[in-house]
N, C-alpha and C positions, 0 to 999 in steps of 0.2 A: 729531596726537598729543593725546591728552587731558593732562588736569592728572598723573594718574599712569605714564604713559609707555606708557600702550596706544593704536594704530595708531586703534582705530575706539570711541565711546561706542555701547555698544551700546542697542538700542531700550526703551521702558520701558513698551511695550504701553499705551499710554493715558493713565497714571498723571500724574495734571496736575505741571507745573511751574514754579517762578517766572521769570519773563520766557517763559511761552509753550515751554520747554525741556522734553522729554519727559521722566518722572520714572520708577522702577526699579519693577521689578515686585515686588509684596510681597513681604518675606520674603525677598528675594536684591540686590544691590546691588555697587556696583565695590568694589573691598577693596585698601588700596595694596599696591603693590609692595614686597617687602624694597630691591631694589636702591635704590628711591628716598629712603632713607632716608640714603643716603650724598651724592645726590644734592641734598638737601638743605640739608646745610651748608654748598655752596660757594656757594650762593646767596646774596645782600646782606640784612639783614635788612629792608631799607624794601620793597627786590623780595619776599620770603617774604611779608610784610603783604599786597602789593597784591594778590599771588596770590590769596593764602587769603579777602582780603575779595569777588574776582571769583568764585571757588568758590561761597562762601556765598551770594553775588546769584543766581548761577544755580544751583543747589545744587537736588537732585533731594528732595521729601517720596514716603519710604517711605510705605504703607500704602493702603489703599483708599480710593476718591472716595466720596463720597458721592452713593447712587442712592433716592429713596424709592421704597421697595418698594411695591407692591398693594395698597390694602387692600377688602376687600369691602364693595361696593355695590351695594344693589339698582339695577334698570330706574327703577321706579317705585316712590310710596309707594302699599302696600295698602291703607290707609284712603281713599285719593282716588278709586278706582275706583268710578263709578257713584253718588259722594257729592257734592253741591254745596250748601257751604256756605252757608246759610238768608242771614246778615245782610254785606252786600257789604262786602272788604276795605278799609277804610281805608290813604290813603298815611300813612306814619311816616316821619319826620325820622331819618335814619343818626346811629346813638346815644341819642335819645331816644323811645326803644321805645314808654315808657309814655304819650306822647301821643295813644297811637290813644283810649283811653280818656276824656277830655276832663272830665277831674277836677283842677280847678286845685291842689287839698290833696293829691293824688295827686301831682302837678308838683313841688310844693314840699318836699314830704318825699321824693321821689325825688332830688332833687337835693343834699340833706344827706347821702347817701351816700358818695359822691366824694370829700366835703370831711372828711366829719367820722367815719366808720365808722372802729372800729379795727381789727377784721381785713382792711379794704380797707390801711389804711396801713400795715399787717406786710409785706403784698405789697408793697407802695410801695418798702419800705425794702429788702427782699428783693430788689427790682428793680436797685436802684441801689447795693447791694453788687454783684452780678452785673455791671454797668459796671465798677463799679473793676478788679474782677478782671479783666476784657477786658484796662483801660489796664495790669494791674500785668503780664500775660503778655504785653503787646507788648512792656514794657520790655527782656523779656530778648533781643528783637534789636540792640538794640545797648551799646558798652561800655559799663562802669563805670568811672569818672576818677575819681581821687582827688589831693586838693592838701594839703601836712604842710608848714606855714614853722613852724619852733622857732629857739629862741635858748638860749644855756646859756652861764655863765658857769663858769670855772675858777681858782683859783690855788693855793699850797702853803704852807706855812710859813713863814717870811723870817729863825730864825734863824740867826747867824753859825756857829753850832759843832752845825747839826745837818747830820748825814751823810747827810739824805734830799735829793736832789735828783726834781728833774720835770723830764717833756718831753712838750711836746704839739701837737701837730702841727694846726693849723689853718687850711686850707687851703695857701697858701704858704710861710706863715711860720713858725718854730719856735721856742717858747719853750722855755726851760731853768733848772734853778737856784732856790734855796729864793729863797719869795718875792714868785715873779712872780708874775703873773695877767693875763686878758684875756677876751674873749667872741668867741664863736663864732654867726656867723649861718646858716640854712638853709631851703633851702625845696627840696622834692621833691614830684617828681607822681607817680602811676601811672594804667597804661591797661591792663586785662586785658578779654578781650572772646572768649566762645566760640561760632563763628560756627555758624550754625544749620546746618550742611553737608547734613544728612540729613533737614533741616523738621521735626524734633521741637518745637520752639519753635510754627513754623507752626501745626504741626498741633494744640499747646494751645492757641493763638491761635483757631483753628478753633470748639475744642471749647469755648471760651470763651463766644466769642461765639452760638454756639448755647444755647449756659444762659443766658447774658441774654436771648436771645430766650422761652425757656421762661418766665424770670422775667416778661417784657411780658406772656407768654399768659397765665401766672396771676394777674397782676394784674387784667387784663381777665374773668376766670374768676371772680376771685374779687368785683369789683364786680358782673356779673354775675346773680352769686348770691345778692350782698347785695338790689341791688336788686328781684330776681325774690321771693326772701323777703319784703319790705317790702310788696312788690303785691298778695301774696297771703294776709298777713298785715293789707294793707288793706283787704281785701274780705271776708275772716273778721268785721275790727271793722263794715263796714257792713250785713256779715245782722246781724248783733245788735243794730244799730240798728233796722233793718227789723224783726227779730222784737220786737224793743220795742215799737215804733209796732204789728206785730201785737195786741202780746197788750194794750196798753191799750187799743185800739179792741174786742178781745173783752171787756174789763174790761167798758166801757163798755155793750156789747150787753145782759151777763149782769145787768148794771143793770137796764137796761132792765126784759128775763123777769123779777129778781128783784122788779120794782117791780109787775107784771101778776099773779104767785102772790100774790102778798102782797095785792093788789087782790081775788084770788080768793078769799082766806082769808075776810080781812075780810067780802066779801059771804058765805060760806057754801055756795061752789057747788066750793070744791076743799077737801082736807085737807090737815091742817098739814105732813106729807111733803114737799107739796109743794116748799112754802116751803122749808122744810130742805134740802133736798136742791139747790134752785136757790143757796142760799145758801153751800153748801158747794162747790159746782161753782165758784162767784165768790170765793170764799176760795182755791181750789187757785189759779184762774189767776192771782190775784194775787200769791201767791208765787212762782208762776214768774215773773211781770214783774221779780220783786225781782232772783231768780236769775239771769237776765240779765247783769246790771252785774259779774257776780264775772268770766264771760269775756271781756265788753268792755275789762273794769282789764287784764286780763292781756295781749290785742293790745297795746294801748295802749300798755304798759311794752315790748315787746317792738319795738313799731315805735321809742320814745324810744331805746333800745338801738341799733335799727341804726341812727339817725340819728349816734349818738354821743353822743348825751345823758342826762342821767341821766331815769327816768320822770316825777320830779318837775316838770321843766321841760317837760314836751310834756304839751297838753292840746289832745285834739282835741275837737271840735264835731261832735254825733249829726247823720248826712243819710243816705237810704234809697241800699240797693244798686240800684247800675245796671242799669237794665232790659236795655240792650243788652252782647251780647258779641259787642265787633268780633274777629277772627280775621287775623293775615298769610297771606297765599297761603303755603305751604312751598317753590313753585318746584318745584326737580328734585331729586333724590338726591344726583346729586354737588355741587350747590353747598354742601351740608352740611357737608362736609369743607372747606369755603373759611369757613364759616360759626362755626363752634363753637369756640369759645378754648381750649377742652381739648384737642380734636382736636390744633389748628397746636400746643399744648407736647408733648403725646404726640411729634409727627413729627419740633418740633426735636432733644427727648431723643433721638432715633433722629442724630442727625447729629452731637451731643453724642457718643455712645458710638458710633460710628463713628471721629471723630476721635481718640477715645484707645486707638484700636486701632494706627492711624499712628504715636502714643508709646510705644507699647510697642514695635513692629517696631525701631523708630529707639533701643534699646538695645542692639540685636545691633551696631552700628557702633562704629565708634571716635570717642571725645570728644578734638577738636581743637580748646586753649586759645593764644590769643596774649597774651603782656606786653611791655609797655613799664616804664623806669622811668628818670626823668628828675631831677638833683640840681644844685644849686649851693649851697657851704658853703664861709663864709671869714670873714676881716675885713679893712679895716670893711666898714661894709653897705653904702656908695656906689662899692663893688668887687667885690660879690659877682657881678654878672653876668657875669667876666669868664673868659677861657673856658678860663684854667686852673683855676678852679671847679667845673670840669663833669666831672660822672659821669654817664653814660648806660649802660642794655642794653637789648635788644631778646631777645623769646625767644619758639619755639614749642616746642608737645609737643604732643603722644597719648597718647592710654590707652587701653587697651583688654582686658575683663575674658577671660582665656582660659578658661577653665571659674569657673562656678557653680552644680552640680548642676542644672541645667534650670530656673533659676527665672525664666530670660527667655522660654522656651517658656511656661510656665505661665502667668506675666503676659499675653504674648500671647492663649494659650488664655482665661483669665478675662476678658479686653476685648472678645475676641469674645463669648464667653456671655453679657455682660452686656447686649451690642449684642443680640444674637438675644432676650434679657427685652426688651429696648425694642421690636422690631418686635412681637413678640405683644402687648403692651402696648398699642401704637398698632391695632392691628385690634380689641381688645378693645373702645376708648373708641370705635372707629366702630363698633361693632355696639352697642353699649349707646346711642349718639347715636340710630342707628333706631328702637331701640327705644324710646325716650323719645317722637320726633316720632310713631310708630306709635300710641304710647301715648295720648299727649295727642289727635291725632287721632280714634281711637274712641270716647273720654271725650266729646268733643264731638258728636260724632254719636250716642250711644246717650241723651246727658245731652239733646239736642236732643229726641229724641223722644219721651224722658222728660218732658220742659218740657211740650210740648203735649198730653199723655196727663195730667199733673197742672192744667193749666189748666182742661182740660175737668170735671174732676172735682172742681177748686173750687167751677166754673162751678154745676156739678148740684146741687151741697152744700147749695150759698148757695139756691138755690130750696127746697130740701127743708127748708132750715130755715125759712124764707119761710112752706112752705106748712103744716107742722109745729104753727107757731105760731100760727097762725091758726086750723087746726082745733081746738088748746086750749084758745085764746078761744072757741070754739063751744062746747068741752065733748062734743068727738066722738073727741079721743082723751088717753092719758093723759097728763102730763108726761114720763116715762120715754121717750116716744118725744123729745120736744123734748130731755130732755137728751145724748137718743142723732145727733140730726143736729148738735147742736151742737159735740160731743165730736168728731164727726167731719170737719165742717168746720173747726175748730182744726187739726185731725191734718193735712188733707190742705192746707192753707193754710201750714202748717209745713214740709211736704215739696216743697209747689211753693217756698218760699226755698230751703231746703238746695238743690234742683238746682239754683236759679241764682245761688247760691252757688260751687256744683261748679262750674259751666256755665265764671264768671270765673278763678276760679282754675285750670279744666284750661287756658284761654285763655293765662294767665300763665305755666302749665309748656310749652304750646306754642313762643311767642315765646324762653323760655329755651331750650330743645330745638333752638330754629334758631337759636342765637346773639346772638338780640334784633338789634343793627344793628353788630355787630362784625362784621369780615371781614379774612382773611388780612395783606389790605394795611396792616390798622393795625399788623404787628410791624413794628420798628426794623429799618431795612437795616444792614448791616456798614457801612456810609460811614458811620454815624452815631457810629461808635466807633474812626476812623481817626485814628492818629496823627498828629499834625500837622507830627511829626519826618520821617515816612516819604514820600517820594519818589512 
């Protein structure tokens, strides 16, 4: 016989339950008997308690388990096919991405993230409300105690010829009669405790601890991000260092010319054009050397930013971008999804909105509340304990809504909708994750070929202005030619940094694209949020 007086519990097709007990299939569930309602109150109240707390132990959670769904992944990544990446993968330290790089001020400002970014520590604090709420939903599996000791004092009027008398009843004793007075001690407890019968509690407990889990992922998401910005934002400030050192070594050349025309003038074998004209070419680029410094300030402040500091206090020191870009293997496809901190909060929120499909079903049930209440009131107080002092009850009920116009269907219906926004949600952030690693991928293979298609065309430049200027000193061709390879040589000298510029930075959207050195195992297990009360 079950708890409600049927011969057999019937099966709950799968549906997990606490101590290993099979749980009820959604949406339908045992429903007591009228008869046992009568049945009930010849029971002992301490016997009704133990029941109802064995119920609750083994007590069946409505609503569906949690299955992660599918989500689409490729075989392979398309960019790897038939591609092998030019400079060989460096190993990197799990978590400290940006050591492949081998930039100690790289190091050191990466690591001010963590510590000091404020939208990493929104996340932080986001995290660790998401805990509380874990411990504040476990709470409600077990009672609420409460303890009330008062004292109160009484007496009436004392005189002779008034007609008011008192009487007041004080535990044993009765006073009566103008005049008198005495004090009354008391101390009562209560115990009210509504047992999780149906694992609605559970299954916010569930849904809980899946949103702190979300909360770890976006914190880890959001350092991440921070730090991916900071890399790439450090590599923007070192072309501009680069193109600095560029354009004063062209300063420097157009000296040079400008000291050779002006040698020509003087002798009387060029015209003043000349001069002018070399003159004005050395003016322009020294303006741009100027114009420089306005986007350097601006990384600058932006990297003091994400370190947490104000710009004023961060002062980096000009040093040329790195010639190499090291690259991570990407591995396989699916390690992606184990990979990317957005991905694992996308999946928890899917387990999240699964679980409060469970608290929805688990309103169709009846809410079964148990009290206690426990008194002792008298005088004096070195007699209060004694045990004609004592009031005690014991009490159950039920409740249970019989019509609500469908607004428990509805809730159900809305938890699930909201469930099915989360799984399309989670396929969305893996197809966009591909698409990133895809991304970054071809960046680096087209920006590769790029690199050495602009090298070779510095390479030719640099001769042609070489050979240019030599035949000017001969006086076999004009200067218009000289300021035209030189013009050009600037241009394509500027365009081999921008790509390896690109080159670092697609690098950097790579490593963030794979999760840099985050992976599934660093969210918080449920043990880490385990009651300490709980069995």
């Amino acid at each position: 016989m079950d708890f409600f007086g049927r011969a057999d519990c019937p099966p709950c097709h799968g549906r997990a339950c606490v101590l290993g007990r099979p749980a009820m299939t959604q949406g339908r569930g045992h429903s007591p008997d009228v008869s046992v309602l009568s049945a009930l109150a010849s029971i002992a109240p301490t016997a009704l308690a133990a029941l109802l707390l064995t119920f609750a132990l083994t007590g069946c959670m409505v609503g569906p388990d949690y299955k992660r769904p599918d989500a689409p992944a490729p075989v392979a990544f398309k960019e790897l096919q038939g591609w092998k990446i030019s400079q060989p993968a460096d190993a990197v330290d799990k978590g400290d991405w940006w050591s492949v790089y081998h930039d100690p001020e790289l190091d050191r400002l990466e690591r001010m993230v963590e510590i000091s970014n404020q939208t990493v520590k929104v996340s932080e604090a986001d995290y660790r409300n998401a805990v509380a709420l874990v411990a504040e939903a476990r709470a409600s599996l077990f009672p609420a105690i409460g303890l009330s000791p008062g004292v109160s004092r009484f007496g009436g009027g004392g005189g002779s010829g008034s007609s008011v008398r008192s009487s007041v009843n004080s535990g044993n004793s009765s006073y009566s009669g103008g005049g008198r007075s005495g004090t009354t001690y008391s101390i009562s407890g209560t115990v009210s405790w509504v047992p999780d019968v149906w694992g609605s509690v559970r299954r916010q407990i569930e849904s809980s601890v899946s949103s702190a889990q979300v909360s770890a992922a976006d914190l880890a998401n959001a350092k991440l991000s921070a730090q991916a910005t900071l890399a790439a934002d450090y590599f923007d400030l070192r072309a501009e260092d680069s193109l600095a050192q560029l354009l004063t070594e062209t300063v420097a050349a157009y000296r040079r010319a400008l000291q050779i025309t002006e040698n020509q003038y003087r002798a009387g074998t060029t015209a003043s054009t000349d001069y002018v004209t070399a003159l004005a070419l050395l003016q322009s680029t020294q303006a741009q050397l100027i114009a420089v410094g306005i986007q350097r300030a601006q990384y600058e402040h932006a990297i003091a930013v994400l370190t947490g500091h104000p710009p004023s206090e961060v002062t980096i020191a000009p040093a040329p971008l790195a010639a190499e870009v090291p690259v991570l293997p990407p591995g396989l496809p699916s390690e992606l999804l184990e990979r990317r901190p957005d991905i694992a909060a996308a999946e928890r929120a899917m387990q999240q909105e699964n679980a409060l499909i469970g608290v929805a079903v688990a309103a169709y049930y009846p809410t079964i509340s148990l009290s206690a209440l426990g008194e002792y009131a008298g005088n004096p107080i070195g007699q209060l304990f004694n045990i004609g002092n004592q009031v005690w009850s014991l009490g159950a009920s039920a409740s249970e809504t019989v019509f609500n116009g469908g607004e428990r269907r509805a809730a159900v219906q809305a938890a699930r909708a909201t469930y099915d926004a989360s799984v399309a949600t989670y396929r969305q952030t893996v197809l966009t994750a591909f698409q990133g690693v895809e991304d970054a991928l071809s960046d680096l293979r087209i920006l590769e070929l790029q690199a050495q298609a602009e090298a070779l065309a510095v390479a030719s430049t640099r001769r042609a202005v070489d050979a240019t200027l030599n035949a000017y000193k001969a006086g076999t061709v004009p200067y218009t030619s000289v300021i035209t390879e030189q013009t050009s040589l600037l241009s394509n000298q500027q365009s081999a940094l921008a790509v390896q510029q690109s080159r670092l930075v697609a690098s950097v959207a790579l490593i963030e694209a794979l999760g840099g050195g985050w992976s599934r195992g660093d969210l918080p297990g449920k043990i880490e949020w385990a009651n300490p009360l709980l069995p």
